[in-house]
C-alpha positions as CSV (number, residue, x, y, z in Angstrom):
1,X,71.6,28.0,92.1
2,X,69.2,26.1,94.0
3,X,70.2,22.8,95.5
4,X,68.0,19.8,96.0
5,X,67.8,18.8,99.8
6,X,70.0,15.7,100.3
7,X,71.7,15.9,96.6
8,X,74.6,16.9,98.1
9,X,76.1,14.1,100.5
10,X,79.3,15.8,102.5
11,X,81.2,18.7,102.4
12,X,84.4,19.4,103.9
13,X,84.3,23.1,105.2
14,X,87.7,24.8,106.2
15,X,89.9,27.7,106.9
16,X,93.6,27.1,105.4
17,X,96.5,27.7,108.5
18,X,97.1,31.2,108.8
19,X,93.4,32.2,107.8
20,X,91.2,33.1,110.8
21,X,88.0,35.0,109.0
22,X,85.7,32.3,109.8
23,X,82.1,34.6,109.6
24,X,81.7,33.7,105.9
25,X,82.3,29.9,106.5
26,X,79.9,29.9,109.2
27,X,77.2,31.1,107.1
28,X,78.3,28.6,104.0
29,X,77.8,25.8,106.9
30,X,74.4,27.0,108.0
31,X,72.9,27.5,104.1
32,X,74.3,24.2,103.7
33,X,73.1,22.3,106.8
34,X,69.4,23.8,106.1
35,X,69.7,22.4,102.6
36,X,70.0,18.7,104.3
37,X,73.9,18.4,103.3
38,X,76.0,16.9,105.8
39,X,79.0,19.3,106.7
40,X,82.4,18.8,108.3
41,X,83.5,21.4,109.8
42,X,86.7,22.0,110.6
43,X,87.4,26.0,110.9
44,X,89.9,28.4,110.6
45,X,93.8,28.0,110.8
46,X,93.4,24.0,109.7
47,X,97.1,22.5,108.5
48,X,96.6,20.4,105.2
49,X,97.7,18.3,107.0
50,X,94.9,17.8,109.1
51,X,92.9,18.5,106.4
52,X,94.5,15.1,104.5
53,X,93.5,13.4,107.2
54,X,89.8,13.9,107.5
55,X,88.9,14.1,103.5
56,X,90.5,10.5,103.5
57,X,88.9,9.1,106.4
58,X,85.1,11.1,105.8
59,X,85.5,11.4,101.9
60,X,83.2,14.0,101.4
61,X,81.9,14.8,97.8
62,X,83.4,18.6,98.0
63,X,86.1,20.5,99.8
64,X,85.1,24.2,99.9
65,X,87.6,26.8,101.4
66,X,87.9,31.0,101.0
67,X,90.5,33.2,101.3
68,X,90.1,36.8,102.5
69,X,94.1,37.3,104.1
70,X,96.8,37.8,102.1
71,X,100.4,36.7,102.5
72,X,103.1,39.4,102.9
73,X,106.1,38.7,102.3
């Protein structure tokens, strides 16, 4: 679906702790970036925490995340 440049304000990129794939999320940064979106970045392995902490003080209009590790317990 194609995305009008700028209609997209901020999104909140990240990797969830214990997720460390980060290939996929750098390409979702780049298709986003060259669409005029303004991205925050934060990577792989971020605590919610952290991730609290930055969508409260940037509030971007989305928070996107994948998973491609599963937990074994």
């Amino acid at each position: 679906m194609p995305v009008k440049k700028g209609a997209l304000k901020k999104v909140c990129l990240f990797l969830p702790a214990g997720e460390y794939h980060e290939i996929a999320l750098l390409l979702v940064a780049y298709l986003l970036k060259r669409k005029g979106v303004k991205v925050i970045y934060l990577g792989a392995h971020t605590p919610f925490t952290e991730l609290e902490t930055i969508v409260q003080h940037h509030q971007p209009n989305y928070v996107y995340t994948h998973i491609t590790s599963s937990s074994k317990n």
